[in-house]
C-alpha positions in Angstrom: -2.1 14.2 -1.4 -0.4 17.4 -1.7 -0.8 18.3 1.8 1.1 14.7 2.2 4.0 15.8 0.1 4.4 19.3 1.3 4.6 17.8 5.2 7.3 15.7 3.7 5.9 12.3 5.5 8.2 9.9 5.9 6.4 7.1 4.4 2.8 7.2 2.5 1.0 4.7 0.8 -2.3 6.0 -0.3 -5.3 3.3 -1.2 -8.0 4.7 -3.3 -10.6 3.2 -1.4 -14.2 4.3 0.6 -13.5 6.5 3.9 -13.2 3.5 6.4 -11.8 0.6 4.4 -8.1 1.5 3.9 -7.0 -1.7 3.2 -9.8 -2.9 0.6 -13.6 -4.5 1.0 -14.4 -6.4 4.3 -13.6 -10.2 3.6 -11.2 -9.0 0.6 -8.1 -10.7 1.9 -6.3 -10.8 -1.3 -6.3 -7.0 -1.3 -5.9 -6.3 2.4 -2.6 -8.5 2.4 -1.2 -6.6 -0.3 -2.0 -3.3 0.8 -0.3 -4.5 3.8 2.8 -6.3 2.3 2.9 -2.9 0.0 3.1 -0.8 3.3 5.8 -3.1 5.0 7.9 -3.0 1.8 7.4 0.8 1.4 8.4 1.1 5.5 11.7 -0.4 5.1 13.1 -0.4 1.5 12.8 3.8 1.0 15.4 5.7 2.9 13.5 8.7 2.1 10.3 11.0 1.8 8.2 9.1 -0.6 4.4 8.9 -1.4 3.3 5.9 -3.4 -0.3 5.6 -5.1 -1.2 1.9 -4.9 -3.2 -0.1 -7.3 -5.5 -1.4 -5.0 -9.2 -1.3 -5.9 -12.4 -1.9 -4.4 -13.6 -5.3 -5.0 -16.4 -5.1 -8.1 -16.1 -1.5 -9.2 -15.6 1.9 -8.1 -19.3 3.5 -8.6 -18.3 4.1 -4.6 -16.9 7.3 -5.8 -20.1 8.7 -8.0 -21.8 9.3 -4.2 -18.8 9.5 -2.2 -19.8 13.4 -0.5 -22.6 14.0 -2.5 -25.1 16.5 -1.3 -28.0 17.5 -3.9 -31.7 17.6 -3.7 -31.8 13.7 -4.9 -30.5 13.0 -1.4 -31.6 15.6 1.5 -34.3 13.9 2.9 -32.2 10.4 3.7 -29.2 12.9 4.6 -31.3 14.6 7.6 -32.7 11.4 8.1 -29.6 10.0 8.6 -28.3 12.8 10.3 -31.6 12.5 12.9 -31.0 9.2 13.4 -27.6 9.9 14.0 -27.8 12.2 17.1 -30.9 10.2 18.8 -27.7 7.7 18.8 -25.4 9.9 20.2 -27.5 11.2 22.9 -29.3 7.9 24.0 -25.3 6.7 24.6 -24.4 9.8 26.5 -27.2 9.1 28.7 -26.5 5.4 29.0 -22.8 6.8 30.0 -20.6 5.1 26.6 -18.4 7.6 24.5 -16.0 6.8 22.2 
């Protein structure tokens, strides 16, 4: 976040959450609201610069983070797997003619 705060944002709320679900766990609606009524609230009650760590949390625990970019030995073969699988993806939808 200090790359946040040094490009003096205007507004930031960050969610400790997986890469992908900013708002909380799919079908967590409790969470999602608040992260949303948090952002809303943050939008138009600060007049200026201001990051703000939320307490929002991913629903059951956060053992997310013990694999969140881990690259060892104990994962290299699902990783190029992955990877493989990956860019057979990529190019079978370049030939079909879809991009993002």
């Amino acid at each position: 976040m200090d790359i946040v705060t040094h490009c003096k944002v205007p507004r930031y709320l960050h969610n400790n959450l997986p890469l992908g679900n900013p708002l909380g766990s799919p079908g967590d609606r409790e969470t999602q609201m608040k992260s949303v009524l948090e952002a809303l609230k943050l939008a138009v009650s600060s007049e200026h610069s201001v990051v703000q760590v939320s307490d929002a949390c991913w629903k059951g625990n956060d053992h997310w983070k013990e694999n969140y970019n881990k690259v060892d030995q104990s994962n290299h073969e699902e990783l190029l797997r992955l990877g493989k699988e990956n860019r057979r993806k990529r190019a079978e939808n370049k030939a079909r003619g879809l991009s993002r």
